[in-house]
N, C-alpha and C positions, 0 to 999 in steps of 0.2 A: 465466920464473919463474911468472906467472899462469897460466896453461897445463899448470904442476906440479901445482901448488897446488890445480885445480881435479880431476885426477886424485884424486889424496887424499881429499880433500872425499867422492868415491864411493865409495871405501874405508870412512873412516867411518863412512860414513851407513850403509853394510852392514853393517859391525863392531858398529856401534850397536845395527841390529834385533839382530842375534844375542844381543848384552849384555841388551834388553829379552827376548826367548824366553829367558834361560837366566837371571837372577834369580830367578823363582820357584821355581824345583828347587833354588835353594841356599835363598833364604829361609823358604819352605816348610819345610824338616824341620827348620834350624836353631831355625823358632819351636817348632815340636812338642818336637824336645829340651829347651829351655828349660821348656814346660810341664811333661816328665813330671820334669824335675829338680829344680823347686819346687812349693810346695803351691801352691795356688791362691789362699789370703790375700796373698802374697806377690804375686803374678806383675804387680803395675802397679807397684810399686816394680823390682822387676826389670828389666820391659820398659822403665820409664825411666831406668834409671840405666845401661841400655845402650846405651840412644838416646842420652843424653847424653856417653857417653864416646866413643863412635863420631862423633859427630857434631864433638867438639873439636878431633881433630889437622886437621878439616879448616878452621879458621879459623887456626890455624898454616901449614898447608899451602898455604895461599894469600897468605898473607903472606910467607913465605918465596921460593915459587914467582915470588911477580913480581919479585923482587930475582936470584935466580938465571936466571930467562925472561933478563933483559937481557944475561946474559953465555951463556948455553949454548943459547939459540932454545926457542923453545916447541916445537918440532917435535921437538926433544931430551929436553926435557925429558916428553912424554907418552911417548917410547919407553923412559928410565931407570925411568917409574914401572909402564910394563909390565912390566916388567923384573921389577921388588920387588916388584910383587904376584905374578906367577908362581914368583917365587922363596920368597914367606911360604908361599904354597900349599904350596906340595912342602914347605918347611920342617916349616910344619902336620902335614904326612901324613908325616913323621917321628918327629911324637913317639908314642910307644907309650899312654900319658895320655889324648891328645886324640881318636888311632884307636878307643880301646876303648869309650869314654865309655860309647855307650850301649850296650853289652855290658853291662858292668860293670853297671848297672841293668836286665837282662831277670834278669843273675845274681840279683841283690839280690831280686827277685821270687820266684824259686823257692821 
């Protein structure tokens, strides 16, 4: 089982660096959008009330999480949430709304 375990662990730790190289190319233009979609008086209320809503389910998330860990393994459980977030992703890039966004404002410019 420790022998498994330690397998993984390399996995991980690889998976990891990649999640750290590819943050920035999402976070990156997601802030730029927020900028050209608000005025600028606005943009610290904004950027906090983003951080805080973002930040919330993950204190549910974790309270939850250690109650289900004990029946479904932790090992289970980080592969169902890979899972949902792959699956919001593409959800995401379904809606025609959330694709166009900033089209939608190069339009508005014109």
């Amino acid at each position: 089982m420790w022998y498994v375990a330690r397998q993984w662990v390399c996995l991980f730790a690889i998976l990891t660096v990649v999640q750290g190289l590819i943050v920035p190319f999402l976070s990156g233009p997601f802030t730029a959008l927020l900028q050209t979609q608000f005025k600028p008086i606005y943009l610290g209320r904004v950027f906090s009330l983003f951080d805080s809503i973002s930040l919330f389910p993950s204190i549910i998330g974790l309270l939850v999480t250690s109650f289900v860990a004990d029946s479904l393994g932790i090992g289970n459980i980080f592969i169902y949430c890979g899972f949902a977030i792959v699956l919001t992703a593409i959800l995401m890039m379904c809606i025609p709304s959330v694709r166009n966004l900033e089209k939608e404002e190069i339009r508005k410019k014109k």
